[in-house]
C-alpha positions in Angstrom: -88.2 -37.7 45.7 -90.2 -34.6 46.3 -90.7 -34.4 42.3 -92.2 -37.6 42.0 -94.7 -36.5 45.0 -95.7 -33.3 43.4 -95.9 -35.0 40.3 -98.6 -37.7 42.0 -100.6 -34.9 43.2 -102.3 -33.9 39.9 -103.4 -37.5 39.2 -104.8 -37.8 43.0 -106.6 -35.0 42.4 -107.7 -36.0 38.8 -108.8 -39.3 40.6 -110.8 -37.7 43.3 -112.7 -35.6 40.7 -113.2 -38.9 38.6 -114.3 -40.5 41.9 -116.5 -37.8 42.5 -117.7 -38.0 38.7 -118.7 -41.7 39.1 -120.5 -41.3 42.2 -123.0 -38.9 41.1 -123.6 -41.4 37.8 -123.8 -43.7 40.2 -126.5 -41.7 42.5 -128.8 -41.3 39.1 -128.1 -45.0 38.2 -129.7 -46.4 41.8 -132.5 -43.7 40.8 -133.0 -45.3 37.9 -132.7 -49.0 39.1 -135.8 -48.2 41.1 -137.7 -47.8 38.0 -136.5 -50.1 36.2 -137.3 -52.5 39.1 -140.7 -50.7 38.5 -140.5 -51.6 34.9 -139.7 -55.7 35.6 -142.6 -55.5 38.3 -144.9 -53.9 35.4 -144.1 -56.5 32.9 -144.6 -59.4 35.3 -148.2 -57.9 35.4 -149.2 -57.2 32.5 -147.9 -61.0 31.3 -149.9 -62.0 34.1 -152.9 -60.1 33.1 -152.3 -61.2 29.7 -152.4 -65.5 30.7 -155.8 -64.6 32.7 -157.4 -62.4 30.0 -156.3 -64.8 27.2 -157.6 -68.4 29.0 -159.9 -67.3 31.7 -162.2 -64.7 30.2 -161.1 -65.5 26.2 -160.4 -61.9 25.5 -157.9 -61.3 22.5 -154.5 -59.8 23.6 -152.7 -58.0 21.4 -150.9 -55.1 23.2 -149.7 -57.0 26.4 -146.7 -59.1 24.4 -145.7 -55.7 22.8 -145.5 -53.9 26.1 -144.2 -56.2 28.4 -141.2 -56.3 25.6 -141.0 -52.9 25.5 -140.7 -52.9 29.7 -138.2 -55.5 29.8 -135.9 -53.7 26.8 -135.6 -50.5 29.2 -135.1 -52.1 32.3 -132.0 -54.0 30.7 -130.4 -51.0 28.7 -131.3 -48.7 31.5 -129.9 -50.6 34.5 -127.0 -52.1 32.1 -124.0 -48.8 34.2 -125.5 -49.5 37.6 -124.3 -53.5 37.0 -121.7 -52.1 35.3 -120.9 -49.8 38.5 -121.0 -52.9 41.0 -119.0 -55.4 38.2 -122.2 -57.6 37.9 -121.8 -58.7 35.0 -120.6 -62.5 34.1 -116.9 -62.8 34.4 -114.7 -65.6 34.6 -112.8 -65.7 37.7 -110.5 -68.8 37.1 -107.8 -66.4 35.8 -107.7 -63.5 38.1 -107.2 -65.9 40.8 -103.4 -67.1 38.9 -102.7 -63.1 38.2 -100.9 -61.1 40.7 -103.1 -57.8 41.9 -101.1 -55.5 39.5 -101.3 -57.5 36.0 -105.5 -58.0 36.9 -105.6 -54.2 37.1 -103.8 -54.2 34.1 -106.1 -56.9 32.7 -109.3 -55.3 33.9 -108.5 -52.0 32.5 -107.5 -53.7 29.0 -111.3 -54.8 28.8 -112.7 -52.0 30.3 -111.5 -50.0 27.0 -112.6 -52.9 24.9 -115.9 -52.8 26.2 -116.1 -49.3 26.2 -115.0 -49.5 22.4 -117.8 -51.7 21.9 -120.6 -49.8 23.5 -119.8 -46.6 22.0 -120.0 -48.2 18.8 -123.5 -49.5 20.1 -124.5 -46.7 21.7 -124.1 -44.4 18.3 -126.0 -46.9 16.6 -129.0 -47.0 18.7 -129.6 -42.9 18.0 -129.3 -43.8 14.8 -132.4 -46.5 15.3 -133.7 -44.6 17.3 -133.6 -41.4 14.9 -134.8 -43.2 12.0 -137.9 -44.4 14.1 -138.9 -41.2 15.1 -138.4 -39.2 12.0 -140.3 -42.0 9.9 -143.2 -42.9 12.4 -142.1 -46.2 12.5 -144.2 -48.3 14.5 -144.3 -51.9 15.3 -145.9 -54.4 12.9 -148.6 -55.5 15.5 -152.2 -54.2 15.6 -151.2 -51.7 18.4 -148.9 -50.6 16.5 -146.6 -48.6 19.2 -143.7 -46.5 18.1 -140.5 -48.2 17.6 -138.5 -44.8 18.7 -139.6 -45.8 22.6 -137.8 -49.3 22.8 -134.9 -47.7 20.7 -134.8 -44.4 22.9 -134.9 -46.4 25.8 -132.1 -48.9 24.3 -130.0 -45.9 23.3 -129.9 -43.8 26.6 -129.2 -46.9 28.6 -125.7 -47.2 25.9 -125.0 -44.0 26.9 -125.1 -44.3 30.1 -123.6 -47.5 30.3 -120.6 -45.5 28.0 -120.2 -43.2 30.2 -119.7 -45.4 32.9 -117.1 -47.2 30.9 -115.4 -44.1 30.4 -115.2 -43.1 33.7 -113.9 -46.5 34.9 -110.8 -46.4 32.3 -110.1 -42.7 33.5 -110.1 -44.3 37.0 -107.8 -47.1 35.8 -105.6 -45.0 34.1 -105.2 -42.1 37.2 -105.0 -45.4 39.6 -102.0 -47.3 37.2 -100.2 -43.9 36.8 -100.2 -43.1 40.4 -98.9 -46.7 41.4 -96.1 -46.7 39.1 -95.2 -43.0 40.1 -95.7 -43.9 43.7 -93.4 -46.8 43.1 -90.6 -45.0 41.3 -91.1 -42.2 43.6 -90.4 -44.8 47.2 -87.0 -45.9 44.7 -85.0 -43.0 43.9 
């Protein structure tokens, strides 16, 4: 009985540090939630602006389209680990409510390494875009003409950080199924 103890206290600990690992992703997430917030706020204006130059004083538009996209892009990528933190995304709940607690940890963690399968794959691929875009000078068809490495920099730090947020939530499943099943082998011998 005392091995199986000893043996739980590396993967407490592992878990605290994980724990501890999340929450300060978790701190620069909310600090980053605020601007995207700023971000959504901006692009609401500047569509705004855009309806009242366009109709009221007939002025041609031709950057506000461009940037409220550009806003919008970062505050979804960007803010994508902080929903990921809180589990906001869309789920379907009619099946966790049949599963017993144990087989919808098991369940949640299967996805969680799907996802996180996923959005490395995704994440890699946006540096690439975002690469290309920089070392060309490509820039977007329009008559602004902005550079395309700002929406694809913006797309592939939010991956990243929605990665690592992944990551950190299968290191937590993992240290949380190891330590049930030692704690429960450990309350049988």
């Amino acid at each position: 009985m005392s091995g199986a103890v000893a043996s739980a206290e590396p993967a407490v600990a592992r878990s605290r540090a994980l724990r501890r690992l999340d929450a300060l992703l978790q701190g620069v997430s909310r600090l980053l939630m605020v601007v995207c917030m700023f971000a959504l706020v901006g692009a609401a204006l500047v569509l705004s602006y855009s309806v009242f130059a366009r109709h009221v004083l007939k002025l041609a538009t031709d950057w506000q389209d461009e940037a409220a996209v550009f806003l919008l892009v970062g505050a979804t990528f960007v803010s994508a680990a902080h929903v990921q933190h809180l589990r906001g995304h869309i789920g379907i709940e009619a099946i966790t409510t049949l599963l017993s607690p144990r087989v919808n940890r098991v369940r949640r963690w299967f996805v969680d390494i799907l996802t996180f399968l996923f959005c490395t794959f995704f994440a890699w691929k946006s540096w690439t875009l975002f690469w290309e875009a920089y070392v060309d000078g490509q820039t977007s068809s329009s008559t602004w003409g902005p550079p395309l490495a700002i929406p694809y920099g913006l797309m592939a730090f939010g991956m990243t950080l929605l990665t690592v947020q992944l990551l950190l939530q299968v290191a937590i499943g993992a240290c949380e199924m190891r330590g049930n099943t030692q704690h429960g082998t450990g309350g049988h011998a």
